[in-house]
LOMILUM-898435 format. One record per atom (N, C-alpha, C, O): residue number from 1; residue in three letters; atom name; y, x, z. Coordinates in nm, 2 decimals. Atoms other than C-alpha are relative to their C-alpha. Example, Ala and Ser with C-alpha at 12.3 -4.5 7.8 and 13.67 -1.06 7.14 Angstrom:
2
@i:1	aa:ala	at:N	north:-0.12	east:0.09	up:0.00
@i:1	aa:ala	at:CA	north:-0.45	east:1.23	up:0.78
@i:1	aa:ala	at:C	north:0.12	east:0.09	up:0.00
@i:1	aa:ala	at:O	north:0.12	east:0.19	up:0.07
@i:2	aa:ser	at:N	north:-0.11	east:-0.09	up:0.00
@i:2	aa:ser	at:CA	north:-0.11	east:1.37	up:0.71
@i:2	aa:ser	at:C	north:0.11	east:-0.08	up:0.08
@i:2	aa:ser	at:O	north:0.22	east:-0.03	up:0.09
***
This chain:
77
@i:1	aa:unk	at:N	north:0.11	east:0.08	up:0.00
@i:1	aa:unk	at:CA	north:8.26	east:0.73	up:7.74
@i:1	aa:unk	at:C	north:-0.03	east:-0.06	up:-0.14
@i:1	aa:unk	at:O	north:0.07	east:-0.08	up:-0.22
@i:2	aa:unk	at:N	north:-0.01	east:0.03	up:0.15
@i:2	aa:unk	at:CA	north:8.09	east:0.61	up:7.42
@i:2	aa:unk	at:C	north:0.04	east:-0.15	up:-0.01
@i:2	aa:unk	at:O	north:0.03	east:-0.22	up:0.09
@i:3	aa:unk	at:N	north:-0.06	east:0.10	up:0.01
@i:3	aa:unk	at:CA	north:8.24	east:0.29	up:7.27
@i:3	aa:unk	at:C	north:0.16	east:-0.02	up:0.10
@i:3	aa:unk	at:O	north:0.18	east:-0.13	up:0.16
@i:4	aa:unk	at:N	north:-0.10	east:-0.02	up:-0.13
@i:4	aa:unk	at:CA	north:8.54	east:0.34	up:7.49
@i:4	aa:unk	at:C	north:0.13	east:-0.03	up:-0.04
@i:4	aa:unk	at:O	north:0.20	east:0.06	up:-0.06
@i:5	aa:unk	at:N	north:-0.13	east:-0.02	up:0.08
@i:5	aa:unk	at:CA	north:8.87	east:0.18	up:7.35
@i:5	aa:unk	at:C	north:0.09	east:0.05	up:0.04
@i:5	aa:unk	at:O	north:0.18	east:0.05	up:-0.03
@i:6	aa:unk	at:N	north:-0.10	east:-0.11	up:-0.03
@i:6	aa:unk	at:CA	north:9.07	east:0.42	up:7.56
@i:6	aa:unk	at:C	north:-0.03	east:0.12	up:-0.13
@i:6	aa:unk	at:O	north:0.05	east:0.21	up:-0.13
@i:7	aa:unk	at:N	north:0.00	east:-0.12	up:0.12
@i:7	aa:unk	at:CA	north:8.95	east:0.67	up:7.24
@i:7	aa:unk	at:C	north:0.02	east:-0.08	up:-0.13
@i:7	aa:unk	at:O	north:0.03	east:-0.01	up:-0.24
@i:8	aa:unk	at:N	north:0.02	east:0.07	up:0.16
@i:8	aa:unk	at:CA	north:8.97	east:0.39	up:6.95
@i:8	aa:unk	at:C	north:0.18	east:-0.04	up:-0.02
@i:8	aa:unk	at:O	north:0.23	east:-0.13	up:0.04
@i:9	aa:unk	at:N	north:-0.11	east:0.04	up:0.01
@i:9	aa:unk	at:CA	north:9.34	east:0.39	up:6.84
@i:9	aa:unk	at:C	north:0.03	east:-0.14	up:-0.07
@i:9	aa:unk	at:O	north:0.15	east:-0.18	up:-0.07
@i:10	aa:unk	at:N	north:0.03	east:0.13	up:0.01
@i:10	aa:unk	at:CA	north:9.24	east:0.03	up:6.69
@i:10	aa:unk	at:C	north:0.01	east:-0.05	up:0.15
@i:10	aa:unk	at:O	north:0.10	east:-0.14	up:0.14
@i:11	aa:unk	at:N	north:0.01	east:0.07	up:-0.09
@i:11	aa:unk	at:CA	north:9.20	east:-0.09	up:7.03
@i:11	aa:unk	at:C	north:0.10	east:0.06	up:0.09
@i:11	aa:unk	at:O	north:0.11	east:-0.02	up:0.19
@i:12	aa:unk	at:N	north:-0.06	east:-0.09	up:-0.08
@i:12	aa:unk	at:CA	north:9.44	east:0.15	up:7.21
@i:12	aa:unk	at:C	north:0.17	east:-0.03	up:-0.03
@i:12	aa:unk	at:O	north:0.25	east:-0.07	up:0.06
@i:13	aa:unk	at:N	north:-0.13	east:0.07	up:0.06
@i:13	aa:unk	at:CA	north:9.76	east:0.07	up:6.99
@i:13	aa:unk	at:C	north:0.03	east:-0.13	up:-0.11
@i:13	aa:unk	at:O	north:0.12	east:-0.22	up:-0.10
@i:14	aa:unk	at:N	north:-0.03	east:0.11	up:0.15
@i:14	aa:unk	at:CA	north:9.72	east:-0.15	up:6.63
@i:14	aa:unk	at:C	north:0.00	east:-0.08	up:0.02
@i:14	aa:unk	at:O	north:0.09	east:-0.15	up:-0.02
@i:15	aa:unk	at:N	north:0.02	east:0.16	up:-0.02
@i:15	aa:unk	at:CA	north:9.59	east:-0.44	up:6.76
@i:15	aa:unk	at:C	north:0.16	east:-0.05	up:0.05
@i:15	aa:unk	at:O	north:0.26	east:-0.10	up:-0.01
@i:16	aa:unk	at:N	north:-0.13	east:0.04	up:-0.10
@i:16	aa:unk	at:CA	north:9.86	east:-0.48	up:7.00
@i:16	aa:unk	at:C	north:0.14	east:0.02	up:-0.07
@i:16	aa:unk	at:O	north:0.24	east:-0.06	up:-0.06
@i:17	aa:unk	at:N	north:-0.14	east:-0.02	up:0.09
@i:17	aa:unk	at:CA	north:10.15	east:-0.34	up:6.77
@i:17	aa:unk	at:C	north:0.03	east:-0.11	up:-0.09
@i:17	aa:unk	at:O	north:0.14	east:-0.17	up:-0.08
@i:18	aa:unk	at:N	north:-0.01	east:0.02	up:0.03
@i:18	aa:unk	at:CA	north:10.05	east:-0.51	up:6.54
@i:18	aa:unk	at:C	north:0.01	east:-0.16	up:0.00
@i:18	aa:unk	at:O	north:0.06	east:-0.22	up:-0.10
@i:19	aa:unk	at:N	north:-0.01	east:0.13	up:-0.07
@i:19	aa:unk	at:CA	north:10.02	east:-0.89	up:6.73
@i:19	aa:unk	at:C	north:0.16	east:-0.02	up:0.00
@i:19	aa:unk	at:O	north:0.23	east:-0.10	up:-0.05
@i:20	aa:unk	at:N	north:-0.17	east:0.04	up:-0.01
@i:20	aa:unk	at:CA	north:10.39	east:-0.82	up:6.84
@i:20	aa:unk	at:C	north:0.08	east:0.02	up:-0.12
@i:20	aa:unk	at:O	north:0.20	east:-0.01	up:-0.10
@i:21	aa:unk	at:N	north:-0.08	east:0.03	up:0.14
@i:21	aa:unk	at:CA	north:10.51	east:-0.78	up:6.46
@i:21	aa:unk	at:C	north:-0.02	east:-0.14	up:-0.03
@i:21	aa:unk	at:O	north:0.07	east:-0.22	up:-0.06
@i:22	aa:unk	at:N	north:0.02	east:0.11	up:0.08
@i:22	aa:unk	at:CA	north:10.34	east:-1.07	up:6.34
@i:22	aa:unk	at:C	north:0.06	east:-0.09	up:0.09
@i:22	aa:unk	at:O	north:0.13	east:-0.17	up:0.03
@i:23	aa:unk	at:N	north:-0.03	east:0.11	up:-0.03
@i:23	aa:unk	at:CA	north:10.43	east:-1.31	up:6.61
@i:23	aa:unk	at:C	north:0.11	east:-0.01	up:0.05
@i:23	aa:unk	at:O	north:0.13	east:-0.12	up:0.11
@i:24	aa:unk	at:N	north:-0.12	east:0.01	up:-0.02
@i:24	aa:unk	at:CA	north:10.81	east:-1.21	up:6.66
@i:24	aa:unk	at:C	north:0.04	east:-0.15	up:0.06
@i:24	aa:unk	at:O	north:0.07	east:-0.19	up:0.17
@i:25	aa:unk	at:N	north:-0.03	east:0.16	up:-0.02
@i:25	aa:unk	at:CA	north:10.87	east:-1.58	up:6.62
@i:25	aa:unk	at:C	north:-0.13	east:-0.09	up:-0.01
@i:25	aa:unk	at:O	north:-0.25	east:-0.06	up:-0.01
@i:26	aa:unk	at:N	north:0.22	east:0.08	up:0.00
@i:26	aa:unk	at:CA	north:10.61	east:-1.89	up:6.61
@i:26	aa:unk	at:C	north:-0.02	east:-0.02	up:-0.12
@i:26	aa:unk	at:O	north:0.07	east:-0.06	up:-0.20
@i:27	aa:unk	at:N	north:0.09	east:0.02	up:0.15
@i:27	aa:unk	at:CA	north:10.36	east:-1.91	up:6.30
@i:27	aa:unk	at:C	north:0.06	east:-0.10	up:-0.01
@i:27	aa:unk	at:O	north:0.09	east:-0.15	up:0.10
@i:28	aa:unk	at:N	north:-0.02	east:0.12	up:0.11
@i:28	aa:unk	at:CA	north:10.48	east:-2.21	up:6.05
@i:28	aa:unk	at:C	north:-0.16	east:-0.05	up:-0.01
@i:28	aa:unk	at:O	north:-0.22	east:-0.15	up:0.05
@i:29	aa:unk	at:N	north:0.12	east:0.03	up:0.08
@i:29	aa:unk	at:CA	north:10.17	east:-2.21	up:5.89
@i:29	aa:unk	at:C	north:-0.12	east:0.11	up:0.02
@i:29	aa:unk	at:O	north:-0.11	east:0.20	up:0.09
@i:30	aa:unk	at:N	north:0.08	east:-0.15	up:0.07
@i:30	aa:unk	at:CA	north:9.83	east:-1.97	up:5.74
@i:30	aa:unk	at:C	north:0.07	east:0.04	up:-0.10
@i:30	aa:unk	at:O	north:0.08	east:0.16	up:-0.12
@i:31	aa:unk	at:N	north:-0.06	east:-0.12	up:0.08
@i:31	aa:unk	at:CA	north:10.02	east:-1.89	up:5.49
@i:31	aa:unk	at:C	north:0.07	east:0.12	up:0.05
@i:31	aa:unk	at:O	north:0.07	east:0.24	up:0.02
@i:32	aa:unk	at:N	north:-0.14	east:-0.05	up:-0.06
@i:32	aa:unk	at:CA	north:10.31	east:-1.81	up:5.70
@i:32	aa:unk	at:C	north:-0.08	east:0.14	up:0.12
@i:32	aa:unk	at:O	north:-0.03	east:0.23	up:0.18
@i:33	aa:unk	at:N	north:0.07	east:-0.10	up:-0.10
@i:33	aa:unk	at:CA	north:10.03	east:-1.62	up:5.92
@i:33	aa:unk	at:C	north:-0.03	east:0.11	up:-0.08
@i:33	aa:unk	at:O	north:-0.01	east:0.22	up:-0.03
@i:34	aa:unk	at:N	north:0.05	east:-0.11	up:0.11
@i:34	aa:unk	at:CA	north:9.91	east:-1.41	up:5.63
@i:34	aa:unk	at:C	north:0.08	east:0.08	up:-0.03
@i:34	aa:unk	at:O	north:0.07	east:0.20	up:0.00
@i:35	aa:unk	at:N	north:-0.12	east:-0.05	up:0.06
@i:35	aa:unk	at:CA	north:10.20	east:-1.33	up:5.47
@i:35	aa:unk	at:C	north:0.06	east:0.13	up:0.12
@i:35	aa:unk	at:O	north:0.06	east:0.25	up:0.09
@i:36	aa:unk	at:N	north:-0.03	east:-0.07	up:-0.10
@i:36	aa:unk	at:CA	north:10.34	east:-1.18	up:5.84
@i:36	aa:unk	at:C	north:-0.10	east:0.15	up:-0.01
@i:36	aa:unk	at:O	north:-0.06	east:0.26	up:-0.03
@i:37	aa:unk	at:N	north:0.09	east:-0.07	up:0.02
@i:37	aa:unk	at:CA	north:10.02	east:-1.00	up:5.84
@i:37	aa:unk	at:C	north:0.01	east:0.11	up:-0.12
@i:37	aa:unk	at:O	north:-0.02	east:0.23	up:-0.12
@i:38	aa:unk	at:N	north:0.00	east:-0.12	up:0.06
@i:38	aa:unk	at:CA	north:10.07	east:-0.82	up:5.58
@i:38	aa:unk	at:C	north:0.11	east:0.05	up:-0.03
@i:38	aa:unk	at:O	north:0.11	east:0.16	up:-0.08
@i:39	aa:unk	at:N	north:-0.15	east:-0.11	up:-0.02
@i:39	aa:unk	at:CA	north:10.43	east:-0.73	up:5.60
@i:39	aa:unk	at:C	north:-0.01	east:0.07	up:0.10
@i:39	aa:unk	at:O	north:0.06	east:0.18	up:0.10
@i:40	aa:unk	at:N	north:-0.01	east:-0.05	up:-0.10
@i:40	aa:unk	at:CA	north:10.34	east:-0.63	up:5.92
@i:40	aa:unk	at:C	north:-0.04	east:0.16	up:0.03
@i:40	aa:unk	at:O	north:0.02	east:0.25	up:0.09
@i:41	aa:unk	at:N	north:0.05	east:-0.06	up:0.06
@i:41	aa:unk	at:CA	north:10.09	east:-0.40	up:5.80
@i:41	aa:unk	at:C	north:0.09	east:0.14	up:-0.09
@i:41	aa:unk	at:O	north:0.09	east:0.26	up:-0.07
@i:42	aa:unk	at:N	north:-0.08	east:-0.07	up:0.12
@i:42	aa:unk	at:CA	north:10.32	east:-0.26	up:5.51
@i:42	aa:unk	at:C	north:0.05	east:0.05	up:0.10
@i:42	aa:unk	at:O	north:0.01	east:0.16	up:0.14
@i:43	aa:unk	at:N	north:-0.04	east:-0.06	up:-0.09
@i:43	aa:unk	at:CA	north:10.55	east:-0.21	up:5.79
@i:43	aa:unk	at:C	north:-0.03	east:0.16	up:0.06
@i:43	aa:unk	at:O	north:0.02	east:0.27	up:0.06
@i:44	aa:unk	at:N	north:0.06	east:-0.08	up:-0.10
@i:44	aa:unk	at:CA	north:10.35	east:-0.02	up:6.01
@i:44	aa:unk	at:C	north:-0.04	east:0.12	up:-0.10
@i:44	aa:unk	at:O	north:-0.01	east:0.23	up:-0.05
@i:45	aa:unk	at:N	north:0.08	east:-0.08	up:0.06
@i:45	aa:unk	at:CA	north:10.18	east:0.20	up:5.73
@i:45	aa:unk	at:C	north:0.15	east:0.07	up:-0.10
@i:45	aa:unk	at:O	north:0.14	east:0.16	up:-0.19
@i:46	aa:unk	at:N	north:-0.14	east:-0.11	up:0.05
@i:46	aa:unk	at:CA	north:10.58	east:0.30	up:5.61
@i:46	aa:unk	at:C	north:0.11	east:0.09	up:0.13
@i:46	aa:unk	at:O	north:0.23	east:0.14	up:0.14
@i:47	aa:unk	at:N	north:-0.08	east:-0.07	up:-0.14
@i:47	aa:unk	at:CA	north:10.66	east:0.45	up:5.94
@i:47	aa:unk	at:C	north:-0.10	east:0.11	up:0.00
@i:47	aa:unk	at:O	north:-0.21	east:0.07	up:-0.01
@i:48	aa:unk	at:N	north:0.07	east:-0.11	up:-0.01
@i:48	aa:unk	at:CA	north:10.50	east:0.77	up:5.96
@i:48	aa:unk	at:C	north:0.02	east:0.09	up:0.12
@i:48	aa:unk	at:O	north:-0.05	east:0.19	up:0.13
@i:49	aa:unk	at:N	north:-0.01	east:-0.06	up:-0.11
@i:49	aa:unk	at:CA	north:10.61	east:0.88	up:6.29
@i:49	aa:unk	at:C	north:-0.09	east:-0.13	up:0.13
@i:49	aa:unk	at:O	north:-0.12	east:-0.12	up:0.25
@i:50	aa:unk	at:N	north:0.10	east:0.03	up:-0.06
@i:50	aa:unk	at:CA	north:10.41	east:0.62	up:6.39
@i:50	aa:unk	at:C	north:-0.15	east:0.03	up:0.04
@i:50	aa:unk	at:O	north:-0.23	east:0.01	up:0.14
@i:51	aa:unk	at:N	north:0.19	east:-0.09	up:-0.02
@i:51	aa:unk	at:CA	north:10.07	east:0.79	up:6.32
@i:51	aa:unk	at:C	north:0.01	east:0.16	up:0.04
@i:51	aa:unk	at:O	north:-0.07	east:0.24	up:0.01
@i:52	aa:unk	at:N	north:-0.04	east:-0.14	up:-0.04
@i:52	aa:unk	at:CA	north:10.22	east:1.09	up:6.45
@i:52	aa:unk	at:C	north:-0.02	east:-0.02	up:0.17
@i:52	aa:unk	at:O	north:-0.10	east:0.05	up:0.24
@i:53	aa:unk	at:N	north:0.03	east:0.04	up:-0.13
@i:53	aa:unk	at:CA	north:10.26	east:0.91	up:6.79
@i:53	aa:unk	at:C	north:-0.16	east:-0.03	up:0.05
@i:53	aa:unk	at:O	north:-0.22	east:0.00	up:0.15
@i:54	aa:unk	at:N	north:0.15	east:0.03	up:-0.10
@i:54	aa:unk	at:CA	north:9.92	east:0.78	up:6.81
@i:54	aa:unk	at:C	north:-0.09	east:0.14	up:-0.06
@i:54	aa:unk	at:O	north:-0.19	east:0.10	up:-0.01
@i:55	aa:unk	at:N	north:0.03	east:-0.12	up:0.01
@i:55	aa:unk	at:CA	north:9.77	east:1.13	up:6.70
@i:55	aa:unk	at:C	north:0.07	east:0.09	up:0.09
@i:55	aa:unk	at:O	north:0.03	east:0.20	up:0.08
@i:56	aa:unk	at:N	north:-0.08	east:-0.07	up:-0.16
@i:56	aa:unk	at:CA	north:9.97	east:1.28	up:7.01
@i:56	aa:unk	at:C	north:-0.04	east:-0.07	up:0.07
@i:56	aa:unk	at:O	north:-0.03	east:-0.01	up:0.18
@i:57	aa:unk	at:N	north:0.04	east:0.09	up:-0.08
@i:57	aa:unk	at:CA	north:9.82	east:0.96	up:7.19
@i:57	aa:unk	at:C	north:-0.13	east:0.05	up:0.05
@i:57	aa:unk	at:O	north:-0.17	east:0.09	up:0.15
@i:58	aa:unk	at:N	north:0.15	east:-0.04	up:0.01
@i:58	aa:unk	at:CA	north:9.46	east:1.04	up:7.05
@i:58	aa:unk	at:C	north:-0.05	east:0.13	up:0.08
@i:58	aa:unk	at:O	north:-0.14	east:0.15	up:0.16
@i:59	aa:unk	at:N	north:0.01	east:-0.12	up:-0.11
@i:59	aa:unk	at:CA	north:9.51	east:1.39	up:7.19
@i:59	aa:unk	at:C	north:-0.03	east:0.01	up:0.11
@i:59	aa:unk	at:O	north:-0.12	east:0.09	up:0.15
@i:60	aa:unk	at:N	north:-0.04	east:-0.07	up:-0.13
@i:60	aa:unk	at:CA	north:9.61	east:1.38	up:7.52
@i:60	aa:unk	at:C	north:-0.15	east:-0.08	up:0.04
@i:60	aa:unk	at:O	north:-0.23	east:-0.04	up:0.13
@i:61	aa:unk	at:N	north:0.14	east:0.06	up:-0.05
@i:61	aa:unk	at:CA	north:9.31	east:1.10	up:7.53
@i:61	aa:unk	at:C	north:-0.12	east:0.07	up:0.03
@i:61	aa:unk	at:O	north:-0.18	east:0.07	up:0.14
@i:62	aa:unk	at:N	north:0.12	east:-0.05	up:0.03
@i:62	aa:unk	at:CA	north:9.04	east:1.29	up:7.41
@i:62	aa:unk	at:C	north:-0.01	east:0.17	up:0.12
@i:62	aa:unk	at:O	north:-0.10	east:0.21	up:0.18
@i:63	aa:unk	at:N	north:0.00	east:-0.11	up:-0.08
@i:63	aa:unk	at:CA	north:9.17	east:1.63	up:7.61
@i:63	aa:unk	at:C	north:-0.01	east:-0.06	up:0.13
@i:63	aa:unk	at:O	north:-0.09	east:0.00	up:0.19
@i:64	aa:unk	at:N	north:0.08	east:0.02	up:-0.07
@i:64	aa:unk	at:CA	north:9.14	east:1.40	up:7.90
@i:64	aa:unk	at:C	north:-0.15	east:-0.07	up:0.05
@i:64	aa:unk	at:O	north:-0.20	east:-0.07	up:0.16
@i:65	aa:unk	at:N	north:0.13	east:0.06	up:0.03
@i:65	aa:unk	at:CA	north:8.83	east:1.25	up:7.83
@i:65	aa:unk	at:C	north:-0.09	east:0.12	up:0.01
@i:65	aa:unk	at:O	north:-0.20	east:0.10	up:0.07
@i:66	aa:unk	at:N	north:0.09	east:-0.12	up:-0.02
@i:66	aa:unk	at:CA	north:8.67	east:1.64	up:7.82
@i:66	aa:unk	at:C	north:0.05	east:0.05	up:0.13
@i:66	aa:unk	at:O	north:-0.05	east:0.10	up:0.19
@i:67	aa:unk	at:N	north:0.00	east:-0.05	up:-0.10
@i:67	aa:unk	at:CA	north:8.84	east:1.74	up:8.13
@i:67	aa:unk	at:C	north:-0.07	east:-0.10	up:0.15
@i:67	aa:unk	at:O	north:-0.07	east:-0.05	up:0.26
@i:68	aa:unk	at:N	north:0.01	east:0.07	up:-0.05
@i:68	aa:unk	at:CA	north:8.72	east:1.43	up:8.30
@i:68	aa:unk	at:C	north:-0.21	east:0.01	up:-0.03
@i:68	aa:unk	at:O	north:-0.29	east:-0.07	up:0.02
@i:69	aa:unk	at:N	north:0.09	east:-0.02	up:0.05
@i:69	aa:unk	at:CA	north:8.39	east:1.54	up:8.15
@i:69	aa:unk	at:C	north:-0.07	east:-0.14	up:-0.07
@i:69	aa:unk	at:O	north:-0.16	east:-0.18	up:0.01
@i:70	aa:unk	at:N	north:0.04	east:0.15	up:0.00
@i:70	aa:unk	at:CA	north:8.30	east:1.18	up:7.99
@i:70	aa:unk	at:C	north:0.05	east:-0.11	up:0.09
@i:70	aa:unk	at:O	north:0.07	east:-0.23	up:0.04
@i:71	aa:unk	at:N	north:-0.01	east:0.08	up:-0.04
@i:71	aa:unk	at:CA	north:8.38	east:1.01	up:8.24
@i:71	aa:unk	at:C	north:0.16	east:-0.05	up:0.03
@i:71	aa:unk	at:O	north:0.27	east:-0.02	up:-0.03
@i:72	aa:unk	at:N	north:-0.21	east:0.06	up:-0.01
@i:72	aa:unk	at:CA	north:8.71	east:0.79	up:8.39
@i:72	aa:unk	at:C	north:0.08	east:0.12	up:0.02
@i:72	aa:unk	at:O	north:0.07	east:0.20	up:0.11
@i:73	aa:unk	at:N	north:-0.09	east:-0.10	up:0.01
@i:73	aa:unk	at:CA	north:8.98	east:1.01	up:8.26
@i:73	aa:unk	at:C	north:0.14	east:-0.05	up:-0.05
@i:73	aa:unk	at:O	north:0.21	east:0.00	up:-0.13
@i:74	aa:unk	at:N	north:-0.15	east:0.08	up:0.00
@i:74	aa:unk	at:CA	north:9.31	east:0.73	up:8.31
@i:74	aa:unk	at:C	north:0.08	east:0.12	up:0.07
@i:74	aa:unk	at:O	north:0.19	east:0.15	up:0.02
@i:75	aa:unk	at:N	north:-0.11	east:-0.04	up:-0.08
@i:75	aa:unk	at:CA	north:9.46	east:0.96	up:8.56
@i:75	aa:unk	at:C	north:0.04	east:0.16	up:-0.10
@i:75	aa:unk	at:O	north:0.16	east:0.21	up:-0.10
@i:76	aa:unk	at:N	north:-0.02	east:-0.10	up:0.08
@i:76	aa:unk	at:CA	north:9.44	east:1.27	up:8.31
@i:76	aa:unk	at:C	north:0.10	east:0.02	up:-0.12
@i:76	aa:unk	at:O	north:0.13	east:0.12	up:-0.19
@i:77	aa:unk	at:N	north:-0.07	east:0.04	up:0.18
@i:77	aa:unk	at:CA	north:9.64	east:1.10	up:8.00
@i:77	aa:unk	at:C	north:0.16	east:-0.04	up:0.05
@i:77	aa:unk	at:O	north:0.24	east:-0.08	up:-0.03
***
């Protein structure tokens, strides 16, 4: 379906990955929020089997998303 965050790997994994890096422990501060933020980031973007996972994620999505023809395709993935 269009707009569909079951196809948006922003809405499907990052967000969410990326929440449980930054907030391991409790924020200090904004700095201390920022800073997190972007280790978190660096992190994430020095793992490369991570965009491997969600490109095998994207896959199986989108193959069920066509066998489902557009429509609800949870039970297919």
């Amino acid at each position: 379906p269009s707009g569909s965050p079951d196809l948006n790997p922003l809405d499907y994994f990052l967000w969410g990955h990326l929440k449980s890096l930054v907030y391991t422990i409790p924020i200090e501060n904004e700095n201390d929020l920022r800073n997190r933020i972007v280790a978190s980031c660096e992190a994430i973007r020095n793992t490369p089997v991570i965009f491997e996972r969600v490109r095998q994620s994207l896959r199986r999505r989108l193959d069920g998303c066509i066998m489902a023809q557009g429509g609800h395709f949870q039970q297919f993935i």
